[in-house]
matplotlib code that plots the C-alpha trace (Angstrom):
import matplotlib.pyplot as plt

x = [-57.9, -54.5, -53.0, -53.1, -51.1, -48.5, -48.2, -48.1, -45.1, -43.1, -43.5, -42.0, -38.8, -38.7, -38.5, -36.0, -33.6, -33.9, -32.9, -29.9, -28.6, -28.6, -27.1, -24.5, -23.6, -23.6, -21.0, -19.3, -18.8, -18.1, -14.9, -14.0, -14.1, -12.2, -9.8, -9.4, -8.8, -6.7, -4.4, -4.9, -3.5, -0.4, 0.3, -0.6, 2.2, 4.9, 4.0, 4.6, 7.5, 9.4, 10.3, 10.6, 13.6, 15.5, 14.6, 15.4, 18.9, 20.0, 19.2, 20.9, 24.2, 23.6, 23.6, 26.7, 29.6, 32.3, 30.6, 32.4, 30.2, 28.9, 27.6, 25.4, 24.8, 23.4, 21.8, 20.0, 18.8, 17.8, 15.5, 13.7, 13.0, 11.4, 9.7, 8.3, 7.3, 5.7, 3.5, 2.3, 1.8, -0.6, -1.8, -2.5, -4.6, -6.5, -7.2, -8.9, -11.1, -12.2, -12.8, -15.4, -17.1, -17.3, -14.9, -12.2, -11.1, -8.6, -7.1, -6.0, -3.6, -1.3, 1.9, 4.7, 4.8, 8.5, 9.4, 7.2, 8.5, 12.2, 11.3, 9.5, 12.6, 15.0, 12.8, 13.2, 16.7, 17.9, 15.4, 16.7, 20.6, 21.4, 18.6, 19.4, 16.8, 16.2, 14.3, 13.2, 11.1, 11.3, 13.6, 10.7, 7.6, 4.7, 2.4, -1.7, -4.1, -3.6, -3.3, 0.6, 0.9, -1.7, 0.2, 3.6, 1.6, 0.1, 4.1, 5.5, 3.5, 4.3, 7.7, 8.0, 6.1, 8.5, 11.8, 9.8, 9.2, 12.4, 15.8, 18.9, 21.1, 18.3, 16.9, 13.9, 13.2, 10.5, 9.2, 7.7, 5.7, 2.9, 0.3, -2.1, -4.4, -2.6, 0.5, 1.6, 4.3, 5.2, 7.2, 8.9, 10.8, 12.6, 11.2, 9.2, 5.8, 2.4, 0.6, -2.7, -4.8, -3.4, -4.3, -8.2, -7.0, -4.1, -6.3, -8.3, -7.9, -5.9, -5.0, -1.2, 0.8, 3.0, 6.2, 8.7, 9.3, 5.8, 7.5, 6.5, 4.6, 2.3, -0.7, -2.4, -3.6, -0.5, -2.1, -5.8, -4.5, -2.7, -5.4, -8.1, -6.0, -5.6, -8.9, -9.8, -8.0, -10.0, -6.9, -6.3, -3.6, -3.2, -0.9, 0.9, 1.0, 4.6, 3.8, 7.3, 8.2, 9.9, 10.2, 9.4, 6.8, 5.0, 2.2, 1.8, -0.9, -2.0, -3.8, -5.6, -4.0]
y = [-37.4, -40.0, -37.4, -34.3, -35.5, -36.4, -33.5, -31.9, -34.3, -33.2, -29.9, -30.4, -32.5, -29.5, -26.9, -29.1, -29.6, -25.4, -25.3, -28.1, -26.1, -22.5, -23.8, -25.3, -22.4, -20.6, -22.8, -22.6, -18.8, -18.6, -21.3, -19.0, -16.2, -17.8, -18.9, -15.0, -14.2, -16.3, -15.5, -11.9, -12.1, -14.1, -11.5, -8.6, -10.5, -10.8, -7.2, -6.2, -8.4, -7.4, -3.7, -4.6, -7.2, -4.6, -2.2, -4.5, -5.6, -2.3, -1.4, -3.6, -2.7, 1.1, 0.0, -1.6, 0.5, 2.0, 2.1, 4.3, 7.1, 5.7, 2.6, 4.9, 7.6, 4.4, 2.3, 5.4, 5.9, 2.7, 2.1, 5.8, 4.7, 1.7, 3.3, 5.3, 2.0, 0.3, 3.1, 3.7, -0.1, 0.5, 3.7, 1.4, -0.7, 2.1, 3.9, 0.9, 0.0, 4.2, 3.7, 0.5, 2.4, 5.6, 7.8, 8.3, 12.2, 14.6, 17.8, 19.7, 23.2, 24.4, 22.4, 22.4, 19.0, 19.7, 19.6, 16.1, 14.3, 15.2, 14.1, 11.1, 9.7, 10.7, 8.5, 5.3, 5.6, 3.7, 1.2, 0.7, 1.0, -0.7, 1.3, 4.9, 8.0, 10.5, 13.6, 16.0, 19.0, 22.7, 24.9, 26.8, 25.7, 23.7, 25.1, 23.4, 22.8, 19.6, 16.9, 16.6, 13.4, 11.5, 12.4, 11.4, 7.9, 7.5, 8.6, 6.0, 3.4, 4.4, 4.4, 1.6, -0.2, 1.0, -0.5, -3.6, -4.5, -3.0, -4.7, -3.8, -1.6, 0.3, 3.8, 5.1, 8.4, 10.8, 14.1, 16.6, 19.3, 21.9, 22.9, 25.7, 24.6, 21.3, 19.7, 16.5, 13.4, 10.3, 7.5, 6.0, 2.2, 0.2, -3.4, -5.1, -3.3, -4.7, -7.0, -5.5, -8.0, -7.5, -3.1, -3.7, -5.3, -2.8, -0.7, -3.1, -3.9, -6.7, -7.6, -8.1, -7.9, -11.0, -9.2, -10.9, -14.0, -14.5, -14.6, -10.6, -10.2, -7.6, -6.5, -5.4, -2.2, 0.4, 1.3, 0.9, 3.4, 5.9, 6.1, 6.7, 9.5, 10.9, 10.8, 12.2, 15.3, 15.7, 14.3, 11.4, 8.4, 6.6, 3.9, 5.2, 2.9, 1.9, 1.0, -0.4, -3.7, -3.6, 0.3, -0.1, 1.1, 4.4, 5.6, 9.2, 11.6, 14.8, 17.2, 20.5, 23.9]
z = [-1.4, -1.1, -3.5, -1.1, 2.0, -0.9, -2.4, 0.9, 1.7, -1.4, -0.5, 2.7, 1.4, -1.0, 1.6, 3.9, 0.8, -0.1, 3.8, 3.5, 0.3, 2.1, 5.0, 3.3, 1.4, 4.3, 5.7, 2.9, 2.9, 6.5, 5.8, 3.2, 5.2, 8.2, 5.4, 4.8, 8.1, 8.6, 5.3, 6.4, 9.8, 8.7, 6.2, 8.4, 11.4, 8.4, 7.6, 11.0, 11.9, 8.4, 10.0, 13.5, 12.5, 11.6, 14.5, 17.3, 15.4, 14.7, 18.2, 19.8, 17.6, 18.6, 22.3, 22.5, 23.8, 22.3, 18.7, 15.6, 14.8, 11.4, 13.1, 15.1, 12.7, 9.8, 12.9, 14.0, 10.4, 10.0, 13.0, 11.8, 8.5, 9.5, 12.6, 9.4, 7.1, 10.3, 11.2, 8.1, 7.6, 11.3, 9.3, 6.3, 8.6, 10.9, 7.9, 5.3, 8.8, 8.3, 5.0, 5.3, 7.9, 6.3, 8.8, 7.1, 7.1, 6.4, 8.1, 5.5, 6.2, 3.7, 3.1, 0.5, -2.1, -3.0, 0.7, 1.6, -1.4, 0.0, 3.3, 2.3, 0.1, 3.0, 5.4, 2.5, 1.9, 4.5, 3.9, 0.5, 0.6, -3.1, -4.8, -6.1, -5.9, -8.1, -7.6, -10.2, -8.7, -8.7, -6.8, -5.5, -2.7, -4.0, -1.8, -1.2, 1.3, 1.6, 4.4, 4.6, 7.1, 4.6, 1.7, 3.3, 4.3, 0.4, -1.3, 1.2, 0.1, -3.5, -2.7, -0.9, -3.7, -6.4, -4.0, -3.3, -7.2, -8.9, -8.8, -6.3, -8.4, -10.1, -10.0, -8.5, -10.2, -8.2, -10.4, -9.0, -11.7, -11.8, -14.4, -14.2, -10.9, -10.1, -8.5, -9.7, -8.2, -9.9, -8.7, -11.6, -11.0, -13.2, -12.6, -14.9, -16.0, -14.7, -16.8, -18.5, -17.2, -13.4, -13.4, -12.1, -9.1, -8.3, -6.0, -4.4, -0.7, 0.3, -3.4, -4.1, -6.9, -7.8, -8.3, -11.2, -8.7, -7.2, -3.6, -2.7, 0.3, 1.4, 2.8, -0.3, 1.4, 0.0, -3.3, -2.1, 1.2, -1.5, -4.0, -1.0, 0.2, -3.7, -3.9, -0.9, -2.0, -5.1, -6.8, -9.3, -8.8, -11.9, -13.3, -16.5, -19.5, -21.2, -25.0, -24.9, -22.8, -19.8, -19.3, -15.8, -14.0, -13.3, -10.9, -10.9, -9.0, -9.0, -6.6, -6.9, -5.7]

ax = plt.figure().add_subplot(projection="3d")
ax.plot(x, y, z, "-o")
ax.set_aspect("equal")
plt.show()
């Protein structure tokens, strides 16, 4: 009869303790989560501030009189490109929020590839004035139903990944192709390749890649945003694989006609 109320007891000290441990994980996971939010939102105000450093300087240089014509002309230039690189960061960010909730949609019409990869490296080149671009397409439209501002917002990001992890000086080469039923783009830099290990986490929100001197920031969404959109399309965006070292890197989609 003395044993019962015992056993009873240990029970309860067992149930308490099963309570202490969840709660504790609990707290745990929400101090890693706040930890996240936290990193995120610095990136995410880096992210922002990055483009609107140069669009507020560059302003400011436009706007004062009695400016040559080249000051304007390249200030002008500068303050559109990133114009373009900050809404498609806002893009980036609208469109990963669709994606989580299921929402995200595209509104397709038909549209040329050759033209949006020229417009998309003529909105970068600014951005990038010690890189050089190449473009290999056709002479003749590309023509698909596709969604053309969500393909201009997934090439950025490409683009914009290729200038951020090759070296000044280098070449960005952008090829344009078709094959029976298919268009295809690649975006071709000359930085050092991606380590095997790092390709599962290349499309995955929020993860980053290193870059050769670990200091690259980002919001991790460009490739996640670009594949999504590929995707979307009932296309394919794919790293390519170098069996030679340091041959740069090359991501590469394509997308049905």
């Amino acid at each position: 009869m003395h044993g019962q109320p015992e056993h009873s007891q240990d029970e309860a000290i067992e149930a308490l303790q099963r309570q202490v441990d969840e709660l504790t994980a609990a707290n745990l996971h929400l101090q890693e989560q706040l930890a996240r939010k936290d990193q995120f939102t610095a990136m995410i105000a880096h992210e922002l501030r990055s483009p609107l450093t140069p669009i507020i300087n560059y302003a400011q240089i436009v706007a004062r009189p009695n400016q040559r014509r080249e000051t304007i002309e390249r200030g002008t230039n500068i303050i559109m490109s990133q114009a373009w690189r900050l809404s498609r960061l806002v893009s980036d960010l609208l469109d990963a929020s669709r994606l989580s909730s299921g929402q995200f949609t595209l509104s397709c019409s038909p549209c040329d590839a050759v033209k949006l990869v020229k417009e998309a490296v003529e909105q970068l080149r600014p951005v990038a004035p010690y890189h050089q671009f190449a473009i290999e397409m056709p002479e003749t439209p590309m023509i698909g139903m596709w969604d053309y501002g969500r393909l201009q917002q997934a090439l950025g990001n490409l683009l914009d990944n290729a200038i951020k992890y090759s070296p000044e000086e280098t070449t960005i080469l952008v090829q344009v192709w078709q094959t029976p039923g298919k268009a295809h783009v690649s975006v071709h830099n000359e930085g050092e390749g991606i380590p095997f290990a790092d390709i599962d986490q290349l499309f995955r929100p929020y993860s980053r890649l290193q870059g050769t001197s670990g200091t690259q920031k980002g919001s991790g969404l460009g490739l996640y945003i670009a594949k999504s959109i590929v995707v979307a399309h009932g296309g394919e965006l794919h790293l390519e694989r170098s069996t030679e070292e340091k041959q740069g890197t090359t991501f590469s989609f394509d997308l049905p006609i």
